[in-house]
N, C-alpha and C positions, 0 to 999 in steps of 0.2 A: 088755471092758476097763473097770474101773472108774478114774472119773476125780475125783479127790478128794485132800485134801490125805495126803502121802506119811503112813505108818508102820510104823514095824518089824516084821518078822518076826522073830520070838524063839522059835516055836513048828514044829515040820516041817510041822508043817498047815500055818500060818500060810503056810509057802514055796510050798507047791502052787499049779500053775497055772490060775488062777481059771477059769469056765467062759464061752465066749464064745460060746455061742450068741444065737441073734439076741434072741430074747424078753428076757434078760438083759440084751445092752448097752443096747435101747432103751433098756429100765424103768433104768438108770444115769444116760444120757446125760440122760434129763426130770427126772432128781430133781432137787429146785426149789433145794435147796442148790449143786450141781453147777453148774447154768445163770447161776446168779449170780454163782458166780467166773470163769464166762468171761467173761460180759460185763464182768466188772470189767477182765478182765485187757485185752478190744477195748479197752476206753474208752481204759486208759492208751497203749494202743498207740497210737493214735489221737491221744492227745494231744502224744506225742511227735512222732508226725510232721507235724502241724500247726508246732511249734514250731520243728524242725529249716527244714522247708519257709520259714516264715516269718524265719529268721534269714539261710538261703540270699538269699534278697530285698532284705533289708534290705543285706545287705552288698554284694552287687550294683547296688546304687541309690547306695550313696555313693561306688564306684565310677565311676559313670555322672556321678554328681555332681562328682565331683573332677577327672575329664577333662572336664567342659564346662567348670568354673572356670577350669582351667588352660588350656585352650583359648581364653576367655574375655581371660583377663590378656596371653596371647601375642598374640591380636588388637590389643588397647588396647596394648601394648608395641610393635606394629609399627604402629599409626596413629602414637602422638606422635611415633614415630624420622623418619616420612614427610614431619608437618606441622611439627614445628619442631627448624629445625637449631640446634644451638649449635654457635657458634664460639669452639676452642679458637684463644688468641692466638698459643700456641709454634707450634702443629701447623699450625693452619689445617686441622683436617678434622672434620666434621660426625658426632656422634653415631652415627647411623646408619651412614656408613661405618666406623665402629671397630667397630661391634657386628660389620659386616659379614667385617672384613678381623683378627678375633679371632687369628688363627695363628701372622697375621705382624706380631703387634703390635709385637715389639719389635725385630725391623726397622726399621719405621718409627719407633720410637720415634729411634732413634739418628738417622736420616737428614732427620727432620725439627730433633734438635739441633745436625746439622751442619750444616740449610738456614740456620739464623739464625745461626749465626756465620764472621764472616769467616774463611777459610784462610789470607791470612797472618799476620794478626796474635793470631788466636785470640780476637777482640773481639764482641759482636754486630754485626748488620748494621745497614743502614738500615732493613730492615721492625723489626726485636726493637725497634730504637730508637723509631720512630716509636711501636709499638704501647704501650710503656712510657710514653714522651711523654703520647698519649693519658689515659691510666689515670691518670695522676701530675694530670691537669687536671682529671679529675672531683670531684678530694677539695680542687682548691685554694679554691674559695667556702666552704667548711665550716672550710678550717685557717686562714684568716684571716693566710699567709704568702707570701710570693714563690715564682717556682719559675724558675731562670735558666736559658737555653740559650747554649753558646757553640760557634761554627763553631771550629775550629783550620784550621790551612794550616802546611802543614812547609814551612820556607825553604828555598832551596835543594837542596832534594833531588836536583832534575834533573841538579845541577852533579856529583853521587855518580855516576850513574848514569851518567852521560857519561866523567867522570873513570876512573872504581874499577870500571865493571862494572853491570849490573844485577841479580846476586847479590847483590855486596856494597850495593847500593841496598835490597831486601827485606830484609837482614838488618839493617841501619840501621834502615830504617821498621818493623820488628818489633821493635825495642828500643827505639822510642821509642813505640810502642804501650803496650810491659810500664811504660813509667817514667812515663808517663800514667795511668795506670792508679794503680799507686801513689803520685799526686801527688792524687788525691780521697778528700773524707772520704767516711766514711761511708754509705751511701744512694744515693749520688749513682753515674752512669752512665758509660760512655765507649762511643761506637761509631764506627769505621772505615764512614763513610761510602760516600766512593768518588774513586780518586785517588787523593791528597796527603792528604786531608782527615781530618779528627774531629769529633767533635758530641760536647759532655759534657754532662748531663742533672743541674741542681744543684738538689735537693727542699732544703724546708724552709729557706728562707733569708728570714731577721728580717725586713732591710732591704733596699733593694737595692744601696746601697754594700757591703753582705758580700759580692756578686762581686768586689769589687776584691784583697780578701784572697784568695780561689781562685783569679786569674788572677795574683795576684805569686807566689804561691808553686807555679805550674803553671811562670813565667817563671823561677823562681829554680833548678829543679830541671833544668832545658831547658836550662841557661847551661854544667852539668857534659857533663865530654865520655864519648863511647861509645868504648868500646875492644870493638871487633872484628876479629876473625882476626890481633890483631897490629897494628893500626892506630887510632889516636885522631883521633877522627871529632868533629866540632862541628856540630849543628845546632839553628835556633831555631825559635819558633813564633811564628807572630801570629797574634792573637785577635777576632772580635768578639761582642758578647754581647746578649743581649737578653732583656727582662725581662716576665713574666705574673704580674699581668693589667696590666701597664701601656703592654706591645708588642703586646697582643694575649691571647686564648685559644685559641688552635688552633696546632696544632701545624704546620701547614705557615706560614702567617702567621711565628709566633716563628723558626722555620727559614729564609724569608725575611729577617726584620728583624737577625735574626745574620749572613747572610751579606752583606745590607748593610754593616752595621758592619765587617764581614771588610775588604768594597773599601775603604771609607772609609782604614782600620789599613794596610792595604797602600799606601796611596799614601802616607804617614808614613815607610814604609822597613819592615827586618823586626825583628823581636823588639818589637813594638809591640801594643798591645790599644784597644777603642773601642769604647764603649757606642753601641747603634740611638739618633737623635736625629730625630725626626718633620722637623724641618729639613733633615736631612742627605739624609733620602727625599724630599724633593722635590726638592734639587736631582738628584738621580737620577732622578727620573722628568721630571723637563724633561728632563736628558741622553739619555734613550730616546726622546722626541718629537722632540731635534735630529736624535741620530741616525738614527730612521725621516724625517725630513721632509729629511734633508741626501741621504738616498742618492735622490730624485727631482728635487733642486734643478738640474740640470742641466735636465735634461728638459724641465723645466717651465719652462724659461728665467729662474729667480728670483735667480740669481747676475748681477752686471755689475761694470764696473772704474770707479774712480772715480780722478782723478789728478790728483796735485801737484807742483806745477810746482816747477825747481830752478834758481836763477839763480846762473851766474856772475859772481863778482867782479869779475873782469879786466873784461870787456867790460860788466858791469852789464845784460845779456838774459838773458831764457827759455832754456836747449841742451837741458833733458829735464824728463822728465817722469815720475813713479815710478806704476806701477799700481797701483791698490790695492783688493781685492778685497771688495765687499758683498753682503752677504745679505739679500734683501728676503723676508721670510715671508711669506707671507701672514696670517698670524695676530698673532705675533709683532712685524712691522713688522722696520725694519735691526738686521740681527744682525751684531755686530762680530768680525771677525775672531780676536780672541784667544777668543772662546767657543767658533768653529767649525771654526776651525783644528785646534787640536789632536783634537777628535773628529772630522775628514778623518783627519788622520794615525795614529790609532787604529784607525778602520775601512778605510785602505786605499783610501780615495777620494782622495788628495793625489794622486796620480797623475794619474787623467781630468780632477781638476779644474785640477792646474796646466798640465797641455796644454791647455787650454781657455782659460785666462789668456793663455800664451804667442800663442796664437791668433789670439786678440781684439786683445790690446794690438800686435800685429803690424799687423793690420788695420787698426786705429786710427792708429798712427805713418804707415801707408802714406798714410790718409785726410790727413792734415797736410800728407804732402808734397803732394801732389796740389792743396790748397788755398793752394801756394805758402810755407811755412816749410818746407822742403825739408833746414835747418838741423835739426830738431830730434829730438831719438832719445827712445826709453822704455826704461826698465828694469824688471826683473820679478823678484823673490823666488823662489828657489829651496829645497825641502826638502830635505833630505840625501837620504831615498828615492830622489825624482827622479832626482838624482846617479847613484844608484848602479845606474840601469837603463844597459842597454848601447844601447839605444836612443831616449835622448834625442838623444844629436847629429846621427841621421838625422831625428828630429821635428821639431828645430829646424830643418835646414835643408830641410827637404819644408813648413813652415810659409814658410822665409823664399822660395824659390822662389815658394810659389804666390800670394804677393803682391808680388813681384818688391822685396823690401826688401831693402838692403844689412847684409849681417852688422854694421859696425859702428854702425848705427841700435840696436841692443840690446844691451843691459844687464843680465843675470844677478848677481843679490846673493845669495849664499849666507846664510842666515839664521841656521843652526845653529852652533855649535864648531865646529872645523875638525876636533878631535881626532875629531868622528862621522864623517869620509870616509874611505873605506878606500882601497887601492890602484887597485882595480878604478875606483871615483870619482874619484880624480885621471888616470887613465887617460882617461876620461869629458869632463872638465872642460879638458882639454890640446887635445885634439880639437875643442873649443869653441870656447879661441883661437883654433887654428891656421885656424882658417872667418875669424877676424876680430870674433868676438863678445866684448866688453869683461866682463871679471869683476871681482869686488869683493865687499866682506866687509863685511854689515851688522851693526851695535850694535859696534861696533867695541872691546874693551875691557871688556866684560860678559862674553864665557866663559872657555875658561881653554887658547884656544891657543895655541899655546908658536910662537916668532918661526922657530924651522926650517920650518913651514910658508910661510911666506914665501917659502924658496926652492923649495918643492918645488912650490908650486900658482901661476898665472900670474896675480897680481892686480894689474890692474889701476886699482884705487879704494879707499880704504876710506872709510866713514861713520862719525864721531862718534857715538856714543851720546845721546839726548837727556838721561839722566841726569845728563850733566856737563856739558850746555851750560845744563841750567836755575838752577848757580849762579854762573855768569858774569855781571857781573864781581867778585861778593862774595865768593863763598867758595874762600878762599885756594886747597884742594886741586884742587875743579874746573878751577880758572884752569890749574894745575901740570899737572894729568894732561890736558888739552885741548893745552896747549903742547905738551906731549910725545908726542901723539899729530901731531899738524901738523909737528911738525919730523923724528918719523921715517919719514912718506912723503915728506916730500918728500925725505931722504936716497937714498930707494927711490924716488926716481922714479912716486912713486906720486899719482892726485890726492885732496883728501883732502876730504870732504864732512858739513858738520854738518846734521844735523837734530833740530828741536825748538828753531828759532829763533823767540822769540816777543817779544822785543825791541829795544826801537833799538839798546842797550847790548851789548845781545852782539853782534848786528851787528859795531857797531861793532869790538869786540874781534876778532871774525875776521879782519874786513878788514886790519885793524892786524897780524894772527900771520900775515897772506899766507894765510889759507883759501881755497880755489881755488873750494867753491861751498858753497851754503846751500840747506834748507829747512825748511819750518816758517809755521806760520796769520801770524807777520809778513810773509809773503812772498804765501802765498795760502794757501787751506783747501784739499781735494782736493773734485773736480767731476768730474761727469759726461760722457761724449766728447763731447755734444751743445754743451756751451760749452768746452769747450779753443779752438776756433776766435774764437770773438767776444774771448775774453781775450785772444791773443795779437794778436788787430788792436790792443787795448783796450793791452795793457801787455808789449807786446814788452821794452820798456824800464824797467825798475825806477827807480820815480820814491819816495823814502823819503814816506811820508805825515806 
């Protein structure tokens, strides 16, 4: 076989099959021409396969490469998700758990928009609110502007819900959500706290009198009536507000000092609004020191009765004596009764405490007798509450038993309006006499009971007002409305009793209108049980000084 570059046969020799014995292919296969193109042709062979070989490599390595990268990033990807969570405000869920829960993201998406808004009103919540709050306080040092919160309270609601239903209650309070809402400019927030209640959220405000303008025209739009299912409905709001940075920066703080001002505006009446006033929070935080220091004042035996003597005309002696209830704090020193009264009667302590009076002053009149003025009786203040338990006229007389005191030694003065006793309390109070225990009606002429009580309740006393004895004998009206309080018990058979006697002059003037008794610091101050005794040895007898 010769091996050598191809050429044609053209010629029938040319065709003939060469001869291939051995001695001829050697001598072919060595010629030096021959040997050359082979090795040219290894080399290239060779060199391809090198190249191929090395590309194979190559690309296998950036393969290798590109999975450690990306293996690489997936690590670093799942350390930051590990070490730091961010919190979304709406969601409230960490990075890492969204990577995690990808599927059902938009599940959650919704259920996390319906976490922060209220269902009935369709408002944010108190978290969206807060977290807003928040957010809105960071930018306020930099805007060089106000940022106001205001508590709302729907008036009246309860009386819907009681009345109408508590359907037609939601459907109210959801339309006065929607008119809320439309009553803020711009920017500004509304959320359905909880209850009755709203919080509005007022960014960017100049001065802080520009709350007064968002709170008139919240009132102005609150005043039109709601017409639901067929029925025109009225209700109002009151407001209180409070101002950052000058209430505060924080968001619970400012939420507190609004709903300070809230109480404050509520005791005004409803449809009423009141800016937080640092004065106003302290008398509120004294009233939480009364009221945590009044609910142990028993206990701790800080209450006692101090008492003012009442001398009759006719006879010119001592016959009673009025208890009068002080408060010795310990901190504080005597706390007078108009401070602490009405927070008894707010917290539901008027109760234990006026059985405790009844009590005492029991004890005490017994003590009298026992020392020989066997003559002399007390009277004791009564709250409307008291009244209306079913259970005082067994108190009183399980009190009058175990000091063996006769029912007519005591005197119950009804403090309130008459208009505050209900049925059940005059039921109460009938029971009282019938024992023999004397009734009577103090400030006589200050509220606004109507004279049919008269016949309906057993009174027998009534007390002048000091208000119109202090302008006796100068001012014409006093004079007038005194008179005609004295001349219609005594129509009524009734005895009739001034206090707030602090002159010779009016003295005198009673005596002269036939006043059947007196008290008041001309007569004596009120004192402690420990001298009731020494006084009545001392001035049984009213000697005019």
């Amino acid at each position: 076989m010769r091996i050598g570059l191809p050429r044609a046969y053209t010629t029938k020799e040319d065709r003939k099959i060469p001869d291939l014995s051995l001695p001829s292919v050697y001598l072919t296969i060595f010629d030096p021409s021959s040997l050359y193109l082979v090795l040219l042709f290894m080399a290239v062979g060779y060199c391809v396969y090198l190249y191929k070989s090395l590309h194979d490599l190559r690309k296998r390595g950036r393969m290798v490469d590109d999975l450690r990268v990306k293996e690489r990033r997936e690590k670093e990807r799942r350390e930051k998700n590990s070490k730091v969570a961010l919190q979304d405000p709406l969601t409230a869920k960490t990075v890492q758990e969204k990577t995690a829960d990808n599927l059902i993201a938009p599940i959650e998406d919704k259920s996390d928009f319906l976490a922060g808004q209220d269902s009935l009103t369709r408002l944010p919540n108190r978290r969206v609110f807060l977290d807003r709050l928040d957010q809105t306080l960071l930018r306020i040092p930099w805007q060089n502007r106000y940022l106001g919160v205001c508590c709302l309270s729907i008036d009246a609601i309860r009386e819907v819900s009681d009345t109408l239903g508590y359907e037609m209650r939601n459907l109210l309070f959801a339309a006065i959500g929607e008119r809320l809402s439309s009553s803020l400019r711009a920017g500004d927030t509304i959320a359905h706290m909880d209850g009755d209640g709203f919080a509005i959220l007022c960014v960017d405000v100049a001065k802080g009198s520009d709350m007064t303008k968002v709170v008139q025209t919240i009132l102005g739009d609150m005043s039109k009536p709601f017409f639901i299912r067929g029925q025109e409905l009225f209700s109002t709001v009151t407001i209180g507000i409070s101002l950052s940075p000058d209430d505060g920066n924080r968001s619970e703080i400012l939420l507190q000092h609004a709903d300070i001002a809230l109480s404050r505006a509520k005791k005004r009446g409803r449809n009423q609004w009141e800016y937080y006033s640092k004065e106003f929070n302290q008398s509120m935080i004294f009233q939480t020191e009364m009221e945590n220091s009044l609910r142990h004042a028993l206990e701790r035996n800080e209450l006692e009765l101090y008492y003012q003597p009442k001398l009759d005309l006719i006879s010119n002696t001592i016959i009673s004596f009025e208890a009068l209830i002080r408060w010795r704090h310990p901190r504080l020193g005597f706390v007078h009764p108009k401070e602490f009264i009405p927070i008894a009667e707010d917290m539901g302590l008027i109760v234990p405490i006026g059985e405790w009076v009844i009590m005492a002053a029991c004890k005490a009149c017994k003590d009298w007798h026992d020392q020989g003025f066997s003559h002399i009786s007390v009277s004791v203040n009564l709250s409307a509450r008291q009244c209306h338990l079913d259970v005082l006229a067994s108190q009183v007389e399980r009190i009058l038993h175990r000091y063996n005191l006769n029912p007519s030694f005591l005197e119950l003065e009804l403090t309130e309006s008459l208009e505050q006793y209900s049925k059940e309390a005059e039921a109460v109070i009938s029971k009282l006499s019938e024992m023999g225990v004397a009734i009577g009606v103090d400030d006589f002429g200050t509220g606004f009971s109507s004279m049919t009580y008269f016949k309906q309740f057993p009174i027998s006393f009534i007390k002048v007002d000091q208000s119109f004895i202090s302008g006796i004998p100068i001012d014409p009206s006093d004079i007038a409305i005194t008179t005609a309080i004295i001349q219609l018990g005594q129509s009524l058979h009734m005895k009739v009793i001034a206090e707030g006697v602090e002159e010779p002059d009016q003295l005198a003037f009673l005596r002269k209108m036939k006043c059947d008794m007196v008290q008041g610091y001309l007569i004596e101050k009120p004192m402690p049980h420990d001298r009731v005794i020494q006084y009545l040895k001392e001035k049984e007898f009213y000697v005019a000084q």
